[in-house]
N, C-alpha and C positions, 0 to 999 in steps of 0.2 A: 663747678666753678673753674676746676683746672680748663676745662675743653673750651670754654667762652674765653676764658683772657689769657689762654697762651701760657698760666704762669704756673712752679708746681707749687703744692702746699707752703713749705717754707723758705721760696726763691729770695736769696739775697738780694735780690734789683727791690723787692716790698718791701725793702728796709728793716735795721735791725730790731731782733724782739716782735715781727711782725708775719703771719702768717697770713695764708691767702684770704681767710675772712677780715680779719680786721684792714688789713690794705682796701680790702674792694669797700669798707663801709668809710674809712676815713676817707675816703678817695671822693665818693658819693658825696660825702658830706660838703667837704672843700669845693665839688668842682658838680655838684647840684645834676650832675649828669653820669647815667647808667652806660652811653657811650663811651667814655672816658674808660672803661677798665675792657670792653672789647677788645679783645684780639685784633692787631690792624690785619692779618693775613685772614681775616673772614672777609667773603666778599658783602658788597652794600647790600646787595637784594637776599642775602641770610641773615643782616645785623638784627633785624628786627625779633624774628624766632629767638638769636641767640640773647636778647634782652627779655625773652619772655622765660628763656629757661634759667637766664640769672634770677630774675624774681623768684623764681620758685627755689632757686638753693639757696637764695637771703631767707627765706621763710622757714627752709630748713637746716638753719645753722645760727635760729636764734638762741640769746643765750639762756633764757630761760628754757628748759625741756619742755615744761608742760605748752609754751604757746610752740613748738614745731608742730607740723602738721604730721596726720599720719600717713604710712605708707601707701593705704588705701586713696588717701585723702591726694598725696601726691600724685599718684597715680590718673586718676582723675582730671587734676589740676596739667600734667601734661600732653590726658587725650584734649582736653579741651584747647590748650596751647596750639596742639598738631603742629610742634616743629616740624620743617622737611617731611612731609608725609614722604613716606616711601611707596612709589608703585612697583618695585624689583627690589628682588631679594637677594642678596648675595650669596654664593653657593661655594663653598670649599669643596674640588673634588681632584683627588690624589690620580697624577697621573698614570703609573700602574701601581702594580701591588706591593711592598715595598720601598719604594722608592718617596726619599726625601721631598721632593719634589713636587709643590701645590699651584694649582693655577684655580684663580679667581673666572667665574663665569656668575652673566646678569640670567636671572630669570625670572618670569611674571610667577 
């Protein structure tokens, strides 16, 4: 939820007494749209994935325990999604030995 709407757990701009779940379902409720709580610095051609992986943290932040889904079940629920499939891998490799110093390199 943090990564889709920008906001942390208990961000003061959600208003007081309000944590990121309840914001993003009153929000839903008032304003009948799942765009509404996207992040605007998601660009348009990833808003879509990023409303499919909302649904699935609405489903896993119901209040009842027994209706969240399970782990497995989540799982699942975002191969089928395939947010951003990824065809490269990001690779952390330490420029020499000792040295504080990390550079990111793409690899298939």
């Amino acid at each position: 939820m943090e990564l889709v709407t920008g906001k942390m757990p208990s961000d003061p701009e959600l208003g007081e007494n309000k944590d990121i779940v309840q914001w993003i379902c009153s929000t839903i409720k008032s304003k009948d749209s799942l765009l509404d709580v996207v992040d605007s610095n998601i660009s348009e051609d990833l808003k879509e994935d990023a409303i499919k992986v909302l649904k699935i943290a609405i489903h896993c932040t119901a209040k009842i325990p027994a209706l969240r889904p399970s782990m497995r079940t989540v799982v699942k629920m975002l191969e089928e999604a395939a947010p951003c499939q990824l065809t490269d891998v990001m690779v952390v490799e330490k420029e020499s030995q000792g040295s504080p110093n990390e550079k990111l390199k793409m690899s298939s």
